[in-house]
MIVO-114115 format. One record per residue: residue in three letters; x, y, z of N, C-alpha, C in turn. Coordinates in pm, whole numbers, plus 50000, padded with zeros to 5 digits. Example, Ala and Ser with C-alpha at 12.3 -4.5 7.8 and 13.67 -1.06 7.14 Angstrom:
2
ala513194943150780512304955050780513204967050780/ser512854977550708513674989450714512905000350787/
//
This chain:
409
unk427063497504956425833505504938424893502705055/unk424063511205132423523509305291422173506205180/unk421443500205297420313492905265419073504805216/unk418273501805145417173512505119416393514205205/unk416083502405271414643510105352415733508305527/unk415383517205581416013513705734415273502005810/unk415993495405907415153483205962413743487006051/unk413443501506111412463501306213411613509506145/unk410063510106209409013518206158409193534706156/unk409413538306270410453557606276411253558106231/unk412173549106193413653549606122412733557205958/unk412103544705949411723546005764410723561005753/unk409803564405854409133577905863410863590405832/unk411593589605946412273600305905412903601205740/unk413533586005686413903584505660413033595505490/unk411683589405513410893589005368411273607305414/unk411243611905514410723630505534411533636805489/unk413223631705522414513635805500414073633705347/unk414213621405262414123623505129413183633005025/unk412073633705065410753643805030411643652705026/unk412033656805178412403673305215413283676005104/unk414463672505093415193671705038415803671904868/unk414293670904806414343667404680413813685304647/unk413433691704751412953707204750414193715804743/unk415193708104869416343712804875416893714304732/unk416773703204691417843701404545417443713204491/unk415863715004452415503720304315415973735304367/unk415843741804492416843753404524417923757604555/unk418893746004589419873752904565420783750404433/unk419963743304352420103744804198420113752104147/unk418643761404150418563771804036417463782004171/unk417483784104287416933791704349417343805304313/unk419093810804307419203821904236418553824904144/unk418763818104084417963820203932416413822903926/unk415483820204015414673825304044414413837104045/unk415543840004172415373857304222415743863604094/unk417073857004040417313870503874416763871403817/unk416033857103761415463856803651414283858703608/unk413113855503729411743855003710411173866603813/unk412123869303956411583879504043412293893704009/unk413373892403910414283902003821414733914503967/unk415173905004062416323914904149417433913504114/unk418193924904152419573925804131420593916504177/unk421323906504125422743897504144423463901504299/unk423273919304308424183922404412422673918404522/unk421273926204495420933927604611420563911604649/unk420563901204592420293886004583421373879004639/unk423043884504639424183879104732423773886404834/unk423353900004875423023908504998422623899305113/unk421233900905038419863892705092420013879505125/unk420933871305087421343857005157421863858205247/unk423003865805189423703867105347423483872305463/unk422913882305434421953886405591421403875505641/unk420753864205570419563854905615420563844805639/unk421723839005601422903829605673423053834305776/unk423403852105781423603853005977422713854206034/unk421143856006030420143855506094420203844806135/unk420133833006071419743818406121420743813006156/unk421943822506196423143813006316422793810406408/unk421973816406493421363817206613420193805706626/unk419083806806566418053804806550418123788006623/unk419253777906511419313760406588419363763706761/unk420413771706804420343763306962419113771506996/unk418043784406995417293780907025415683770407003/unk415603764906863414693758306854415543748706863/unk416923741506878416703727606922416833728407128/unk416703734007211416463737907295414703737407324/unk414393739007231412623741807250412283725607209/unk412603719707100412903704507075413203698107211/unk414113700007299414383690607397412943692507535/unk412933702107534411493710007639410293705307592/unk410053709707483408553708107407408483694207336/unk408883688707293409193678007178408973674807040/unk410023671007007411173670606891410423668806771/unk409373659206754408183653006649407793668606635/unk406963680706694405913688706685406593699906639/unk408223706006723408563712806689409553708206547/unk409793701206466410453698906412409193697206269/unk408353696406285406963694006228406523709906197/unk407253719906282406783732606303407623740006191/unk408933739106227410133743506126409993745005995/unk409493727805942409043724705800407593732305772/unk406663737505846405443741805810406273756905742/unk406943764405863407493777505861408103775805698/unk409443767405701410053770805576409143768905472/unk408123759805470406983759205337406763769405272/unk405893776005417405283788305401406193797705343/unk406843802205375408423812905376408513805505207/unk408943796505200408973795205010408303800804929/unk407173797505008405743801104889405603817304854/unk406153824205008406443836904975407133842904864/unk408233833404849408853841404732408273844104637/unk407433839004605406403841204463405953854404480/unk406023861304607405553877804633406723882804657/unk407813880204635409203888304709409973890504547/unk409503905604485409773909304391410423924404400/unk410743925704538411443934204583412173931904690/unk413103940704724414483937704835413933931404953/unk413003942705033413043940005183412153927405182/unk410873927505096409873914705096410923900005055/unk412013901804975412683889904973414023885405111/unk414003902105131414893891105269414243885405357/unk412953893105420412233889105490411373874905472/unk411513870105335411453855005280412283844505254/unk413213852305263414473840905261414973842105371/unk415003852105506415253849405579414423842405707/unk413363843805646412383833105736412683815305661/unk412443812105526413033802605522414953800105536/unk415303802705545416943801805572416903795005736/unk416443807605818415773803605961415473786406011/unk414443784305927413683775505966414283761405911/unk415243763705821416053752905790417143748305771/unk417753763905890419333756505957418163750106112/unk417283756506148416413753406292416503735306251/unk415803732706115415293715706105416333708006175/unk418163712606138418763701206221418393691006386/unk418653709906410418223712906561417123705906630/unk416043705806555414633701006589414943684006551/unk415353678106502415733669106458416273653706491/unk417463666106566418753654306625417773649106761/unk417163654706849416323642506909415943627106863/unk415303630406756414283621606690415443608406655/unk416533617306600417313605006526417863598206656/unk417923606506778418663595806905417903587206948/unk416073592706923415683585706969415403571006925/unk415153575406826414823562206693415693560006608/unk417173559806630418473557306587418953546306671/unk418333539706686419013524806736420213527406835/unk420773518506870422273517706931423043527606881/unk423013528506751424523541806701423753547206622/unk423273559506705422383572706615423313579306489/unk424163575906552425223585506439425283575506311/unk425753564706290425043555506167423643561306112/unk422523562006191422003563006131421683579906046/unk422633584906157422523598206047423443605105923/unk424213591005912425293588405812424063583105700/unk423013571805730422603570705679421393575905597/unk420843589805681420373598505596421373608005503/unk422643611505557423073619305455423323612805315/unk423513596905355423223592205172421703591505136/unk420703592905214419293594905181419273613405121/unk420003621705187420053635805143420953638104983/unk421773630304997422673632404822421463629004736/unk420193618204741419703609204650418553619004614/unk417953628304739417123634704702417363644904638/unk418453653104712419243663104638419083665804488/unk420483649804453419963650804306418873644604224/unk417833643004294416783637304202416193656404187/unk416113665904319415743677004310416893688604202/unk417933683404161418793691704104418323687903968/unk418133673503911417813669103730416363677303739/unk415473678703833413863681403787414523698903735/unk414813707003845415813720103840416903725203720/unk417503709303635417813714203563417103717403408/unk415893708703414414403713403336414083725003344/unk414213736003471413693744303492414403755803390/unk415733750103419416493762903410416763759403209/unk416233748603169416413746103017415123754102955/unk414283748803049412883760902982413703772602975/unk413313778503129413593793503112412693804403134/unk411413798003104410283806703155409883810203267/unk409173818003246408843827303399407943814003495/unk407223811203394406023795303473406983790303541/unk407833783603446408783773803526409693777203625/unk409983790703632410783794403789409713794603872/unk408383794003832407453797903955407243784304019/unk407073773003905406753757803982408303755404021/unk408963757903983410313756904077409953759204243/unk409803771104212409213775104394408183771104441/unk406923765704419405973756504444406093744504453/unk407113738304355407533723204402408123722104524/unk409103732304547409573732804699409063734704795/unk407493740004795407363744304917406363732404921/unk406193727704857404843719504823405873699904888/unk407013698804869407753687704883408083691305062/unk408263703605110408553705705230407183703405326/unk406303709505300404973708705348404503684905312/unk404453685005208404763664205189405743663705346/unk406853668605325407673662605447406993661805583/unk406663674205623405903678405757404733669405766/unk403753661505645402993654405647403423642705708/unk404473640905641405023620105679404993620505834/unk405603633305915405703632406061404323625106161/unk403213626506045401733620506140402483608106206/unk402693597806097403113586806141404273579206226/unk404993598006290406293591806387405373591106516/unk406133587106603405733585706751406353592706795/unk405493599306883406283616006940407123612607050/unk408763618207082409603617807139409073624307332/unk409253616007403408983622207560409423634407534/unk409333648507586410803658807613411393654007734/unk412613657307722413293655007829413413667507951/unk412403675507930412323685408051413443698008049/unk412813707408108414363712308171414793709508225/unk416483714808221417603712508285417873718108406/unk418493713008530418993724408614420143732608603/unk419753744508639420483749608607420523761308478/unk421083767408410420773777908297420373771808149/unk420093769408075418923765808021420113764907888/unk421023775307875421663774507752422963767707790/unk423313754507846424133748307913425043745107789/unk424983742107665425683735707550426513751207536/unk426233764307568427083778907503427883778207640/unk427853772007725428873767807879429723754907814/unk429793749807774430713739307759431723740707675/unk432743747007726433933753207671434503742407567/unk434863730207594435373718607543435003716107401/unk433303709207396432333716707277432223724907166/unk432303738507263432313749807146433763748607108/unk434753743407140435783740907065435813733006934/unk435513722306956434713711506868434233721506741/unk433193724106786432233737006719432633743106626/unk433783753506686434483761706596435303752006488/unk435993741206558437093734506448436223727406328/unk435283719406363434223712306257433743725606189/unk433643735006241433453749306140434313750906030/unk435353755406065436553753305970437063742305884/unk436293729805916436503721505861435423718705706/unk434293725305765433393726905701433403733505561/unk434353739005577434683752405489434823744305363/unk435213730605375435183723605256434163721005170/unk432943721205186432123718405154431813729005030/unk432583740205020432353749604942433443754604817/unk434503740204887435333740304780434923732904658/unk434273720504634433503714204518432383724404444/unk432223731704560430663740904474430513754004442/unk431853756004523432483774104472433923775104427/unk434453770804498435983773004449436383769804315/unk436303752204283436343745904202436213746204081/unk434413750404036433953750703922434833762703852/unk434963775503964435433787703951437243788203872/unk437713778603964438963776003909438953766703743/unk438303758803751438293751803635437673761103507/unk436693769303543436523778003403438203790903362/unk438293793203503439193805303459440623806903466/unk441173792603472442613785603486443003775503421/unk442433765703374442303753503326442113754403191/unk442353740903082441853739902974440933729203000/unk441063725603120439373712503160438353716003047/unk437563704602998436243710602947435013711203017/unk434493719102995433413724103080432453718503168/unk432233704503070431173694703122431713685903228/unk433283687603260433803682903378432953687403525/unk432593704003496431933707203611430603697003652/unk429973695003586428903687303684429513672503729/unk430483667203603431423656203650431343653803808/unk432063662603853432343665603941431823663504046/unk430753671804033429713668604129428843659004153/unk428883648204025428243636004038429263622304119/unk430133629804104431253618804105431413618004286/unk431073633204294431163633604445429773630704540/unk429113631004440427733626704516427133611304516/unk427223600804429427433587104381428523580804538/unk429493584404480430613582604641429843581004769/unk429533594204787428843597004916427563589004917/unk426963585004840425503577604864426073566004913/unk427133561804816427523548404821428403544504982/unk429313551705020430123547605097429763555005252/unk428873566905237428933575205371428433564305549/unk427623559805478427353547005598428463540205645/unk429253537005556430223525205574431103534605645/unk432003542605586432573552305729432283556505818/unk430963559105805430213558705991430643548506073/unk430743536506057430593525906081431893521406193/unk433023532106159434423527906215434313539006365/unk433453547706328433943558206447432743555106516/unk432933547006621432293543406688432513548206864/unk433453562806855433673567006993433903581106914/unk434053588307094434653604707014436033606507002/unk436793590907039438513589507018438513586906849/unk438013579506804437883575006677437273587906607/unk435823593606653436153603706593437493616506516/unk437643615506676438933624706644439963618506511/unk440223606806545441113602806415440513604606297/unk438923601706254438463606906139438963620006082/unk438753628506203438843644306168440863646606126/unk440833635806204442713642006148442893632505986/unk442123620905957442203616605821441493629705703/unk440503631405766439693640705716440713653805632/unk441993660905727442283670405689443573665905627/unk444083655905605445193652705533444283650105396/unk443013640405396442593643805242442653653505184/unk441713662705232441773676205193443093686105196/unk444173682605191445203686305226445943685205078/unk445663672405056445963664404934445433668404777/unk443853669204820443393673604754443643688404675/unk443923697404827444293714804779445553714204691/unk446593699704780447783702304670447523700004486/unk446463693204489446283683504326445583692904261/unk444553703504333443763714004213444433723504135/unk445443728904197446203738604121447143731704059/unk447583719304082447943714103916447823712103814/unk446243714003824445963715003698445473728203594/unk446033735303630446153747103591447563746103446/unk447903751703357448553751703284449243736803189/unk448333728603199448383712703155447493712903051/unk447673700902987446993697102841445633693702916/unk444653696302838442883695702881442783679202971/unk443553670902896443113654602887443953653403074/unk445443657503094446073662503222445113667203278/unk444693683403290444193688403390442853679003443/unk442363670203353440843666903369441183652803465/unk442203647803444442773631903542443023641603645/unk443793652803695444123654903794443183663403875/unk442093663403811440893676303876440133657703933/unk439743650703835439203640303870439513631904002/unk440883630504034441313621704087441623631704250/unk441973645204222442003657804368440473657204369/unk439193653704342437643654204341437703642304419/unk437693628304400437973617404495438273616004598/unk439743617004581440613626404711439573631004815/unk439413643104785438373653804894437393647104935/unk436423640104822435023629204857435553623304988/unk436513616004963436833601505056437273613005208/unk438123624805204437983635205353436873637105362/unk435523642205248434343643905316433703630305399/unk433613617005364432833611505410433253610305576/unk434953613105592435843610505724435003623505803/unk435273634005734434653648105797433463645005848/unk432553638005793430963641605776430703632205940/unk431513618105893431813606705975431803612206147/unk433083620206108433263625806277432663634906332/unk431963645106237430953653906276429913644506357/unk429413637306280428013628006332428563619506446/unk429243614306471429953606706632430273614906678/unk430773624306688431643635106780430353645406858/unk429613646706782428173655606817427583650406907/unk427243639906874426423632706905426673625807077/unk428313621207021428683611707198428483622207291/unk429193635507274429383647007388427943654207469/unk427153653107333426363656407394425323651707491/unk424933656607585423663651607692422533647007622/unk422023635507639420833631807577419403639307606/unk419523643607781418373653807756418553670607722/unk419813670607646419903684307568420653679607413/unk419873669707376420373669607240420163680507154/unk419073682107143418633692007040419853708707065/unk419563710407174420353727207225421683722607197/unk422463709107225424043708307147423883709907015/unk423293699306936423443697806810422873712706740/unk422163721206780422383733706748423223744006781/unk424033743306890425443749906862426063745006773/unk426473733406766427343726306682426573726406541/unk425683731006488425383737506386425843750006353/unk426203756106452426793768706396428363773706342/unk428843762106384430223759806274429983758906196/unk428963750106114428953749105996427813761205926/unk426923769806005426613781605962427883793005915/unk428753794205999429763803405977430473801205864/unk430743785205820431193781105732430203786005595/unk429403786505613428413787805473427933801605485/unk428573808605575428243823105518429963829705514/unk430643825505558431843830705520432973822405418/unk432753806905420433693800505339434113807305184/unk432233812305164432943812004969433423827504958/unk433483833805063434283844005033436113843405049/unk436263835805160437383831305191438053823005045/unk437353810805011437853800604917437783814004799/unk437333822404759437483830304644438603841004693/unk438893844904736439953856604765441223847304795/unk441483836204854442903824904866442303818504737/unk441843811304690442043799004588442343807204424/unk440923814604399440983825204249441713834104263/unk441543847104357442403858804345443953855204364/unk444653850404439445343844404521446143836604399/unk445413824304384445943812404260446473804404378/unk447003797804273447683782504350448353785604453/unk449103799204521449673798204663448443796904750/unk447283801004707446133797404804445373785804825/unk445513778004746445333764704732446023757004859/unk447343758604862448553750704947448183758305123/unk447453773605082447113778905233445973770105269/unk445173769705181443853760005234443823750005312/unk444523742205243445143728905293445623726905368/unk446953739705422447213737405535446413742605655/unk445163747405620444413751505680443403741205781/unk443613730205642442453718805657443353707805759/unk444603708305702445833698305807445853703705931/unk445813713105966446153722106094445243715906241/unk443943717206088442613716806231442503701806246/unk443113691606127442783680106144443483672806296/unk444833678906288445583677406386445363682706522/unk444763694006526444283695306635442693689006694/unk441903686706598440483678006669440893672906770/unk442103661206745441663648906850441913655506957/unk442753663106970443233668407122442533675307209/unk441523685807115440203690007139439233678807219/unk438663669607074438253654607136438273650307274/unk439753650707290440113643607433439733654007513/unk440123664707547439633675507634438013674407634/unk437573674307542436013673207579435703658707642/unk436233644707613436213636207673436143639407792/unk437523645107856437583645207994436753655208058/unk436323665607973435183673708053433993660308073/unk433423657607973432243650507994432563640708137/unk433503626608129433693625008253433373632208385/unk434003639308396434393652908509432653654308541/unk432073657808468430723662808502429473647908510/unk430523640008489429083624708486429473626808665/unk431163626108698431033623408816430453630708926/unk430663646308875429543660908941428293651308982/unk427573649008882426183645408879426113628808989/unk426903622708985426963609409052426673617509178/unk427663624409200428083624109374426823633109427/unk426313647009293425443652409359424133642209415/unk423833629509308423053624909309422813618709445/unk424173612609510424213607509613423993613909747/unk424493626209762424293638609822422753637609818/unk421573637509708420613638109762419873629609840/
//
C-alpha cells in the first residue's frame, strides 16, 4: 500500500488537487447520464450523440494546451483547464436541450482530457527522480477519490429527485473549482520556452506516435470492466447481479493497493516495453476466462468472472505501469506537456471508439469475440517493445543531432 501523504510540499499540493478533482469525477461518471435522462429529460439517443461528438472534439484539444503548458506554464494553465471544466459543469444545470448540452459537455469533456496535458509538467517537475512513480502514485490517489465520488453518486441516484441530480452537478463543479484552489499553494513551473524549430515537434516523431497508437489499443481495456463486462454478465450468465459492482471494487482496492508498486519495476522504456507485453498476455487471459462463464452454474460463472476480473486488474496495473515510464522517458522535458498530449490521444480514441468495438465483438459476436479481443490485446503486447526500441533509438539519434549541433555553435 504507497504511503498517504507524498514526501515533498508540491508533491502533497498536486496530490490533495488530483484527489478533490477527482471525487467530482466519480460523482459523474457514476450517474452523470442520469442526469441528462433523468432530471434534464433528453433523449438516451441524443445523450450517446452528444458525448460522442464531445470525445472527438477533445482529441485534439491535450497537444494543444499541453503545448501552451510547456510555453506559458504548467501551474496557470493547468489552473485554467479546471476553472473552464467547473464552469462548463455548472452549465449543465441550463443544458435542457440538445445543442446547449453539447456545447456543455463539450466544453467540459475539452477541458478535461486538456488537464492531463497541462499537468504532466508539474508532475516532472515535482516528481522527484522517477516522475512516473509518482504518477502511479496519483492514479491510486484517482481510484480513492473516484470511489469516495461514486458512494456520494450512489445516494443520488437512490433518491432520485430532480434536487439531487442537480447537487450532483454542483458538487462537481464546486470539487473541480476546490481543485483549481489548492494550485495557490504550488510553485509555478519555469516554461521551458519555445522550441526550435515547428512548434508541434511530438506530431513529427514517428517512433512516438507509434507508441501512441499501440497504448491506444491497449487502452481499449479499460472499457472492458465498465462496458463489456457488466453487459455480458446480465445477458449470458446466471452470475448474480450484485457481482457487477463486485467487480468493480475488486478492481479498484487492487489498483489503490498495488499500482505504485508496479511502477516501481519499469524503471526504463526497455522495461517498459516488457510491462506492455505482460500487460497483453493478462488481458489475453482474462478475454479467454469471461466467456466461460457463460452457460455454468451461478456459484461457477461467479469464481470464474471473479478470478478473469483479477487477471485483467494485475494487466491493468502492467498497462497503466508502462504507459507512465514509456511517456514520460521519450519525451523531451522542455516539451513535456505537447508529448504527453499526443500520447493522450490513444487513449481518447480508445474512449470514444472502444465501447462500440467491445459491444459488437464481445455481446453481438459472443464468446468468438472475446478470444478476438485478446488476441487483439496479445498482438499489441508483443509488438510495444519493438516499437519501444525504435523510439529508443530515435531518441538517441537526435540527443546526438543536438550534441554536435551544439558544438557547431
Amino acid at each position: 500500500m504507497p504511503h498517504l501523504l507524498p514526501d515533498t510540499g508540491p508533491q502533497r499540493v498536486i496530490a490533495a488537487t488530483n484527489f478533490v478533482n477527482t471525487i467530482g469525477s466519480g460523482l459523474y461518471l457514476t450517474a452523470g447520464v442520469l442526469y441528462f435522462t433523468q432530471a434534464a429529460h433528453l433523449p438516451a439517443a441524443e445523450v450517446g450523440l452528444g458525448l460522442g461528438i464531445a470525445g472527438f472534439v477533445s482529441l485534439a484539444v491535450g497537444i494543444a494546451v499541453g503545448h501552451l503548458a510547456d510555453v506559458r506554464g504548467a501551474r496557470g494553465v493547468y489552473a485554467a483547464t479546471l476553472i473552464v471544466r467547473g464552469l462548463a459543469t455548472a452549465c449543465f444545470l441550463l443544458a435542457h436541450s440538445f445543442w446547449p448540452f453539447v456545447l456543455a459537455v463539450c466544453a467540459a469533456t475539452g477541458a478535461h482530457a486538456a488537464e492531463d496535458a497541462a499537468r504532466s509538467p508539474l508532475i516532472r517537475r515535482h516528481g522527484g527522480d522517477r516522475p512516473q512513480e509518482f504518477r502511479a502514485y496519483l492514479r491510486a490517489v484517482t481510484n480513492i477519490g473516484v470511489s469516495v465520488g461514486a458512494l456520494l453518486a450512489g445516494w443520488v441516484v437512490q433518491v432520485g429527485t430532480h434536487t439531487a441530480y442537480e447537487l450532483l452537478v454542483i458538487g462537481n463543479a464546486v470539487t473541480v473549482a476546490a481543485a483549481a484552489a489548492f494550485l495557490i499553494f504550488l510553485p509555478p513551473v519555469t516554461p521551458g520556452g519555445a522550441v526550435d524549430g515547428p512548434h508541434r515537434l511530438a506530431l513529427r516523431d514517428r517512433p512516438y506516435l507509434l507508441i501512441t497508437a499501440l497504448n491506444g489499443i491497449m487502452a481499449i481495456q479499460f472499457k472492458v470492466l465498465t462496458v463489456a463486462l457488466p453487459l455480458w454478465m446480465v445477458e449470458a450468465t446466471t452470475a448474480p447481479r450484485w457481482l457487477i459492482s463486485s467487480t468493480m471494487l475488486t478492481n479498484t482496492v487492487i489498483i489503490i493497493a498495488f499500482q505504485v508498486r508496479a511502477g516501481r519495476g519499469v524503471d526504463s522504456p526497455a522495461a517498459g516495453g516488457i510491462a506492455y507485453r505482460r500487460s497483453g498476455v493478462a488481458f489475453a487471459v482474462a478475454c479467454s476466462l469471461f466467456p466461460l462463464s457463460a452457460g455454468v452454474p451461478a456459484w461457477a460463472a461467479t469464481t470464474l468472472l471473479l478470478i478473469a476480473v483479477v487477471v485483467h486488474t494485475v494487466g491493468e496495473l502492467w498497462h497503466s505501469a508502462a504507459g507512465f515510464g514509456v511517456s514520460f522517458a521519450l519525451a523531451p522535458e522542455h516539451a513535456t506537456g505537447q508529448y504527453l498530449g499526443v500520447f493522450g490521444l490513444g487513449t481518447g480514441l480508445a474512449e470514444a471508439l472502444g465501447p462500440t468495438l467491445l459491444i459488437s465483438l464481445c455481446i453481438t459476436w459472443g464468446r468468438p469475440g472475446w478470444y478476438v479481443v485478446g488476441a487483439l490485446f496479445a498482438l499489441t503486447g508483443l509488438v510495444a517493445p519493438l516499437a519501444v526500441r525504435w523510439a529508443g533509438r530515435h531518441e538517441h539519434a537526435r540527443h546526438r543531432e543536438a550534441a554536435a549541433a551544439a558544438l557547431a555553435a
